[in-house]
C-alpha positions in Angstrom: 106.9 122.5 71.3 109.4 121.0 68.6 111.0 118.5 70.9 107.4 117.4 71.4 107.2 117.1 67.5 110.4 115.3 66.6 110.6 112.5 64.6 111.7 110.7 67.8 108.6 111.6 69.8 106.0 110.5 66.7 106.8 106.9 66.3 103.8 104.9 65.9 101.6 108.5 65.6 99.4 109.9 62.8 99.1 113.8 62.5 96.4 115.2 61.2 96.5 118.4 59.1 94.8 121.0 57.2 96.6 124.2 55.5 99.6 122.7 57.6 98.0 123.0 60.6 97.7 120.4 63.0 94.8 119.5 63.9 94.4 115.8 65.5 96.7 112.8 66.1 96.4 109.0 66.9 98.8 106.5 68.4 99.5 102.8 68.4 101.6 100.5 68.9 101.8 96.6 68.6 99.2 94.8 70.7 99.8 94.1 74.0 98.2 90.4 74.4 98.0 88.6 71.1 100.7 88.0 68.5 97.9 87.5 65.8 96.2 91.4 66.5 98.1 93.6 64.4 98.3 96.4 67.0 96.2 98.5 68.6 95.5 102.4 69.1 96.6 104.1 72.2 94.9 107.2 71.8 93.1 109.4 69.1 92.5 112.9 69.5 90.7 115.5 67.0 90.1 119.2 68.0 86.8 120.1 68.6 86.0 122.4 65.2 87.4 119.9 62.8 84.4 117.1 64.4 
């Protein structure tokens, strides 16, 4: 688990956290098709207690 949560592993990732606790994440990244988008998000995830 803290290969997975390297500073390596987290570019272009949020964490989300409570009482240092991580509870949710989102990724991006530059945009795939148009130089004028300023990126776009990959994937976003938020465990189900914490909706």
């Amino acid at each position: 688990m803290k290969d997975v949560l390297s500073k390596k592993n987290l570019k272009n990732t949020i964490l989300t956290e409570n009482d240092k606790k991580i509870f949710g994440f989102a990724a991006y990244n530059k945009s795939r098709g148009s130089d004028d988008n300023p990126g776009e998000e990959y994937a976003i995830y938020i465990l189900k207690d914490y909706h």
